[in-house]
ROMINU-708080 format. One record per residue (C-alpha): residue in one letter; x, y, z. Coordinates in Angstrom, 3 decimals, decimal comma. Layout:
<sites>
SITE | a | X | Y | Z
...
</sites>
This chain:
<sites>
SITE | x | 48,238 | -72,727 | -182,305
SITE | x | 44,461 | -72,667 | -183,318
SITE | x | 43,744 | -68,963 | -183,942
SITE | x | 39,326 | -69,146 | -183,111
SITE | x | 39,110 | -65,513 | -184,013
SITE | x | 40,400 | -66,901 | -188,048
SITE | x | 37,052 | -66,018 | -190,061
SITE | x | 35,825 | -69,204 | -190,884
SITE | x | 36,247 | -70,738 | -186,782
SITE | x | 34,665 | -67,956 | -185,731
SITE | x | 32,047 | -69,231 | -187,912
SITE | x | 32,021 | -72,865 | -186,716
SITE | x | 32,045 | -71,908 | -183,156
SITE | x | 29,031 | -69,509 | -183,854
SITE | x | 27,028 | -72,391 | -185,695
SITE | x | 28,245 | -74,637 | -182,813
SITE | x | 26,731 | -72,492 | -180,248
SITE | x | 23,057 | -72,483 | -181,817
SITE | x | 23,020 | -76,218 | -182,329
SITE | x | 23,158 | -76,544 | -178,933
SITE | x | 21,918 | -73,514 | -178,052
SITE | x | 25,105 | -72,790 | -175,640
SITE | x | 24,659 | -70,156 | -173,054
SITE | x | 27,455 | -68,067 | -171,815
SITE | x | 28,179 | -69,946 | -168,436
SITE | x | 28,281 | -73,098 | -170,446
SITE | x | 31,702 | -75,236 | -171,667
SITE | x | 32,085 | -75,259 | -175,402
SITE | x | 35,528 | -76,269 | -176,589
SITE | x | 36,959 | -77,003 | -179,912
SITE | x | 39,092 | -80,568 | -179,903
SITE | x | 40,751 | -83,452 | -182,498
SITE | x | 43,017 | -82,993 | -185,318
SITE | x | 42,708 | -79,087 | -185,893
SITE | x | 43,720 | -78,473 | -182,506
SITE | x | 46,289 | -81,180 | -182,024
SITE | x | 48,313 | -79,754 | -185,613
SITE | x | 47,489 | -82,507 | -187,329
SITE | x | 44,614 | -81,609 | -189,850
SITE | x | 45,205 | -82,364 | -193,625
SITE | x | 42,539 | -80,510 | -196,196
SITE | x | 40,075 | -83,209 | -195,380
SITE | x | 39,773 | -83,101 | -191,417
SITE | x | 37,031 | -82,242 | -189,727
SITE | x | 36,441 | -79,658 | -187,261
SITE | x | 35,035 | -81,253 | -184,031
SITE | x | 33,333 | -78,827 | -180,934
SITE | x | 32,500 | -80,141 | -177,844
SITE | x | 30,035 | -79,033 | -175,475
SITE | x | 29,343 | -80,092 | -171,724
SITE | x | 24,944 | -80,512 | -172,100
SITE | x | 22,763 | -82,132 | -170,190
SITE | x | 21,708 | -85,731 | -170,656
SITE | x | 19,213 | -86,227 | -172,802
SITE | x | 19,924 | -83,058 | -175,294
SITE | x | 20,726 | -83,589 | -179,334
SITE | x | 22,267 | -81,266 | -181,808
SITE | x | 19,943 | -79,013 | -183,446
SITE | x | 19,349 | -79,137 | -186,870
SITE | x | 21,344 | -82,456 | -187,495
SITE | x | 20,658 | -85,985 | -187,503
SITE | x | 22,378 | -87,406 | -183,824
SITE | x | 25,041 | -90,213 | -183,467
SITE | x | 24,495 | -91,680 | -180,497
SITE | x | 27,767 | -92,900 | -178,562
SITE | x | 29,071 | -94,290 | -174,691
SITE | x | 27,852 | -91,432 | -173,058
SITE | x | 28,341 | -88,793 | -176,388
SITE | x | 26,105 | -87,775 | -179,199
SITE | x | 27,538 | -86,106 | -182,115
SITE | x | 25,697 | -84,530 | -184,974
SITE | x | 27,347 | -82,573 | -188,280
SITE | x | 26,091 | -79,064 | -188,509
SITE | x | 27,283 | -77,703 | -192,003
SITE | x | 30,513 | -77,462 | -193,987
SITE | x | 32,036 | -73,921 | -193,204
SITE | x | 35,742 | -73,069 | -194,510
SITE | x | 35,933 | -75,969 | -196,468
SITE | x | 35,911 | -78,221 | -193,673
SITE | x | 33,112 | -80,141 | -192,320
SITE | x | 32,071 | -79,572 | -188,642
SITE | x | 30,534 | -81,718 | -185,887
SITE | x | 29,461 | -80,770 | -182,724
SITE | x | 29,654 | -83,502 | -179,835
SITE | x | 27,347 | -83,334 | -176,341
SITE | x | 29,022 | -84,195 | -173,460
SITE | x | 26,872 | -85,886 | -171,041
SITE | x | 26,578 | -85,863 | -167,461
SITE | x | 25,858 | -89,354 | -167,055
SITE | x | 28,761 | -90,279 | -169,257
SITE | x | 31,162 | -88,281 | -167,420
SITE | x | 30,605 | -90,021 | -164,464
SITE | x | 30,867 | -93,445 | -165,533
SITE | x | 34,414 | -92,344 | -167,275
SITE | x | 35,532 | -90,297 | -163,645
SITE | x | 35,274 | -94,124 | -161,914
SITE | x | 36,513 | -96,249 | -165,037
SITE | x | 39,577 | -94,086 | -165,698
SITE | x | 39,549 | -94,023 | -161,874
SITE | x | 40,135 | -97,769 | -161,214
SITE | x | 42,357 | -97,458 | -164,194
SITE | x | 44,642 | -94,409 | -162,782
SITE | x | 44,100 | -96,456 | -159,261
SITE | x | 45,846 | -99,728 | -160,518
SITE | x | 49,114 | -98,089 | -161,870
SITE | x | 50,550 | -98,280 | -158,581
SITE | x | 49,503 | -101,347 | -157,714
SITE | x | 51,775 | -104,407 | -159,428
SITE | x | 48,990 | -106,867 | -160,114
SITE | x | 48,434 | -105,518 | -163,512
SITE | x | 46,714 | -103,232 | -165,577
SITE | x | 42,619 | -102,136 | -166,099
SITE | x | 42,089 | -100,814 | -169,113
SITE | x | 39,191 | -98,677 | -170,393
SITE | x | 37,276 | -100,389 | -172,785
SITE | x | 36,292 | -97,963 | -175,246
SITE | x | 38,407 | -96,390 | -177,834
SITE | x | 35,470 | -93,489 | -177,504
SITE | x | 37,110 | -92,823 | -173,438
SITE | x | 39,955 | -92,466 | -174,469
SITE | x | 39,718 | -90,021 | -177,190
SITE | x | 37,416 | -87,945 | -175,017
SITE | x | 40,169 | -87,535 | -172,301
SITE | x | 43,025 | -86,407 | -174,846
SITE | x | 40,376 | -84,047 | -176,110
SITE | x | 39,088 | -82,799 | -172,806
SITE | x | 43,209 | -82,533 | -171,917
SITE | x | 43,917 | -81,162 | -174,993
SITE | x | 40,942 | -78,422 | -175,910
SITE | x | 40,901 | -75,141 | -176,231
SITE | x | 38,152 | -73,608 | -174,687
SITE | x | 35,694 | -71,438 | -176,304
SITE | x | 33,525 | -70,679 | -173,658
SITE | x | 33,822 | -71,700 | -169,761
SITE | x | 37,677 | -72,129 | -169,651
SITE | x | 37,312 | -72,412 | -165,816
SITE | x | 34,763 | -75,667 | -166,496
SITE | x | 36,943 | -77,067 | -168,838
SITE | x | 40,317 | -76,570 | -166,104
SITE | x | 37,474 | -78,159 | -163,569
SITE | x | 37,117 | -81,150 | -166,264
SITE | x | 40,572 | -81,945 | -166,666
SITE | x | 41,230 | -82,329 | -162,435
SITE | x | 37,985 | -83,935 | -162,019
SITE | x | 38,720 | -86,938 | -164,765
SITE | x | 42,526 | -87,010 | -164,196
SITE | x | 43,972 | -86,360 | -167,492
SITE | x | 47,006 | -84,858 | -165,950
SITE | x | 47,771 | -88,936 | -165,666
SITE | x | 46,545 | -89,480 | -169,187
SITE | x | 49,828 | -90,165 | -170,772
SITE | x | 51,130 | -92,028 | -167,488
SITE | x | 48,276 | -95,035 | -168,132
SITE | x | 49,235 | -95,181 | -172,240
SITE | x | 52,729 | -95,646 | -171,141
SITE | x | 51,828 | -98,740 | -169,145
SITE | x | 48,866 | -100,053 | -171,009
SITE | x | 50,976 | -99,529 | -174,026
SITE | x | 54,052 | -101,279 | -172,479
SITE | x | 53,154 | -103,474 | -171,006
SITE | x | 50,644 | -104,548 | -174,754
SITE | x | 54,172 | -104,324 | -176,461
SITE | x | 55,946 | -106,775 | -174,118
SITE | x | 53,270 | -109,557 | -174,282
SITE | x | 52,539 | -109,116 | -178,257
SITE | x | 56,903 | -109,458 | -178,300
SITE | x | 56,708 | -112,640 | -176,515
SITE | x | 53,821 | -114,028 | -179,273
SITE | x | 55,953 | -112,869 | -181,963
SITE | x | 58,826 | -115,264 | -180,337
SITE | x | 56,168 | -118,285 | -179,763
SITE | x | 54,768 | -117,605 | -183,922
SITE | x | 58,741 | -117,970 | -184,859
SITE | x | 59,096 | -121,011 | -183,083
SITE | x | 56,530 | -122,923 | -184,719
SITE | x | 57,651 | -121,083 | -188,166
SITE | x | 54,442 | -119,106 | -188,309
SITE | x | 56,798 | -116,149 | -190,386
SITE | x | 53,934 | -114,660 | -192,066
SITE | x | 51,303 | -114,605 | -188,829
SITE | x | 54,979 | -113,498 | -186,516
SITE | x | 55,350 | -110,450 | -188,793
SITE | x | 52,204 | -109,268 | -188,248
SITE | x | 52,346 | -109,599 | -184,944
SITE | x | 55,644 | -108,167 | -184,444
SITE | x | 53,855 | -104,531 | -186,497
SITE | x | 51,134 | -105,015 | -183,956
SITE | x | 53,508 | -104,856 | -181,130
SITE | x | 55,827 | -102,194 | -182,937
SITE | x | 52,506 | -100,273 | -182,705
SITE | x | 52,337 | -100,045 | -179,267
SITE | x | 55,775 | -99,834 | -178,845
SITE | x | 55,421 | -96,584 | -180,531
SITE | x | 52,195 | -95,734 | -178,500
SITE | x | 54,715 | -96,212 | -175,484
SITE | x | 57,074 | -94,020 | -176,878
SITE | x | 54,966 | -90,796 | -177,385
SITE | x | 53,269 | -91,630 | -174,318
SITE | x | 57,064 | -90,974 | -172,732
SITE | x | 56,984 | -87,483 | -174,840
SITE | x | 53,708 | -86,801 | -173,078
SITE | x | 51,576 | -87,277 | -176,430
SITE | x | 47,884 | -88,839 | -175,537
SITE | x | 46,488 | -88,604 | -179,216
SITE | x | 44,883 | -92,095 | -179,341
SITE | x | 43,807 | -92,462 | -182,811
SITE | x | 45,588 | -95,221 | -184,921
SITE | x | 45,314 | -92,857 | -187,990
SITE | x | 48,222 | -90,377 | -186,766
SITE | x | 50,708 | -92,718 | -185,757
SITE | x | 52,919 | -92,174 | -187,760
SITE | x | 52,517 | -88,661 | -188,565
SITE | x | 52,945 | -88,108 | -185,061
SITE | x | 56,189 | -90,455 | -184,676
SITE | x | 57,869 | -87,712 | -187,368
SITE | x | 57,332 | -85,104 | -185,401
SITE | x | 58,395 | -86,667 | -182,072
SITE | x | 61,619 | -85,929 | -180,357
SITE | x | 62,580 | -89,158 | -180,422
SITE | x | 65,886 | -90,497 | -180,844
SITE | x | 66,744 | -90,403 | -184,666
SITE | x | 67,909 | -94,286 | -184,055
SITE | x | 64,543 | -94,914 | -182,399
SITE | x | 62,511 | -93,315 | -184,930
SITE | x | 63,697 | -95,646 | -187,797
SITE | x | 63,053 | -98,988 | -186,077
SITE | x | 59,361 | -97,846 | -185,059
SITE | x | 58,856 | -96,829 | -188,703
SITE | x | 60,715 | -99,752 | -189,647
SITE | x | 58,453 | -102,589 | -187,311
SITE | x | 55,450 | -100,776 | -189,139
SITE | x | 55,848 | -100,278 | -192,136
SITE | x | 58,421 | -102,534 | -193,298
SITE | x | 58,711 | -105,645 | -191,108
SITE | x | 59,514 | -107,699 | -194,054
SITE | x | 60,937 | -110,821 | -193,705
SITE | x | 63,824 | -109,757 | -191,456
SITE | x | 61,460 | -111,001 | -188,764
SITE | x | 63,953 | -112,475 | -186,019
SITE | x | 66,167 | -109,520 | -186,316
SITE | x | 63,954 | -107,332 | -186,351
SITE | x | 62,083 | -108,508 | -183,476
SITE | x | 65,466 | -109,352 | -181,071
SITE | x | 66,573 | -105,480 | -181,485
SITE | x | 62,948 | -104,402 | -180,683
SITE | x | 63,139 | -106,356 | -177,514
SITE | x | 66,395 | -104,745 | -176,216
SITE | x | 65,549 | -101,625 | -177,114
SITE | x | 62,004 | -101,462 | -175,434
SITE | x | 63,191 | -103,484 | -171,839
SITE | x | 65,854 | -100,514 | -171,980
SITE | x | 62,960 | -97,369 | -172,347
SITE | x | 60,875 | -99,293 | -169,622
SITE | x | 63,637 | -100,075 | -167,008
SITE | x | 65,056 | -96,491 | -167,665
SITE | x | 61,807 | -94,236 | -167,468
SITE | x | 60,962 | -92,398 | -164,583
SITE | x | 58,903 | -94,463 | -161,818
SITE | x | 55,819 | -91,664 | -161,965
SITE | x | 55,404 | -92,779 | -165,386
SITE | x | 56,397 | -96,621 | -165,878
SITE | x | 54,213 | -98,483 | -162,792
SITE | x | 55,755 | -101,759 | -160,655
SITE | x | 53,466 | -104,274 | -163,201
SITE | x | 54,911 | -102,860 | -166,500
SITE | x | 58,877 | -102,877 | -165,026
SITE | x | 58,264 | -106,293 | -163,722
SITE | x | 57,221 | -107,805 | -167,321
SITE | x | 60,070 | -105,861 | -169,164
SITE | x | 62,229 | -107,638 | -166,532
SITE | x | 60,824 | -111,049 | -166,607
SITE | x | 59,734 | -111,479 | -170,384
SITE | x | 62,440 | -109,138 | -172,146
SITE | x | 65,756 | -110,786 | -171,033
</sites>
């Protein structure tokens, strides 16, 4: 649990505040790796605040992202910290994308996906964030995007991803592509996982933790060694490999609960994953 009253956050969130000159009504949270248990030495310590489009962070030179800007405001504890501005026009372009996404899950014509990495790493942070200032805004945020349904689109989107990269692993075999199938086959075990610790409720998007975040998963112990297996050791075992990954995910989609797996991603499992 973050503790923001530990010295050197209390810092961070007071140097946050004056970069972007944060009043007391306004939503500054802290977010990423710190919060989320995952930090190592070397993580950063990232702040978000809700501004107004058109502001920058004071003091530091300003990335400029899809509907972000993030600047680094100083090294404080050892770590280095970034501020990000939210922006209004941003926000609303992500309310309709994730939206239509959120709106096709129950639908069985198939999936829309976001098309930035940046979304989706600003709704597990939004979902995830602990608020430093305007907690009601930030509980406002979270209804008004949807990330209550966060994890229920990575479960399809990651599904249904591991079903079709399975079925290109099969086609690579069959033409005796071995090298280009096990690559493919740690591609799909990647989203397989994805799938996984979407099922766990886990929305951390970033390819980085993957499999930090598979150890500390409550996953099956049997389950945990072939995702760890299909990424880090695919070897040459290929065929195997891949015909035990294809039983095993067609069983996690057809037995998940139907708020979480949509119509699209149970009808693939059942007609590609025999």
């Amino acid at each position: 649990m973050l503790n923001l009253t530990e010295p050197s956050i209390a810092a961070a969130v007071e140097a946050a505040s004056v970069a972007v000159e944060a009043g007391a009504d306004d939503l500054l949270f802290v977010a990423g790796s710190v919060v989320d248990g995952l930090a190592n030495d070397n993580s950063d310590l990232d702040l978000y605040f809700l501004g107004r489009d058109g502001d920058a962070v004071i003091g530091a030179e300003t990335t400029v992202r899809k509907g972000e800007k993030s600047g680094t405001i100083g090294v404080i504890g050892g770590r280095e910290v970034s501020v990000s501005i939210i922006e209004p026009a941003g926000l609303s372009r992500l309310r309709a994308d994730f939206g239509d996404c959120l709106g096709a899950l129950g639908q069985g014509d198939g999936i829309v996906q976001l098309e930035s990495q940046n979304d989706l790493k600003l709704l597990h942070r939004v979902r995830t964030g602990v608020p430093v200032r305007g907690e009601t805004r930030l509980h406002s945020l979270r209804q008004e995007l949807g990330t209550d349904r966060l994890a229920e689109y990575l479960v399809n989107v990651h599904g249904v991803a591991a079903v079709n990269r399975l079925v290109d692993v099969e086609g690579e075999l069959a033409e005796g592509g071995e090298d280009s199938a096990s690559w493919m086959l740690r591609e799909a075990s990647s989203h397989l996982a994805r799938f996984a610790l979407a099922l766990e409720g886990q929305t951390n998007p970033a390819p980085k933790w993957l499999v930090k975040l598979l150890g500390r998963a409550r996953l099956a112990p049997a389950d945990r060694a072939l995702l760890l297996r299909g990424l880090l050791e695919p070897g040459r075992e290929t065929k195997t490999l891949l015909d035990t990954v294809k039983i095993r995910l067609r069983e996690m989609v057809l037995t998940a609960p139907d708020e979480l797996v949509g119509p699209y991603l149970r009808r693939q499992a059942e007609r590609k994953l025999p």
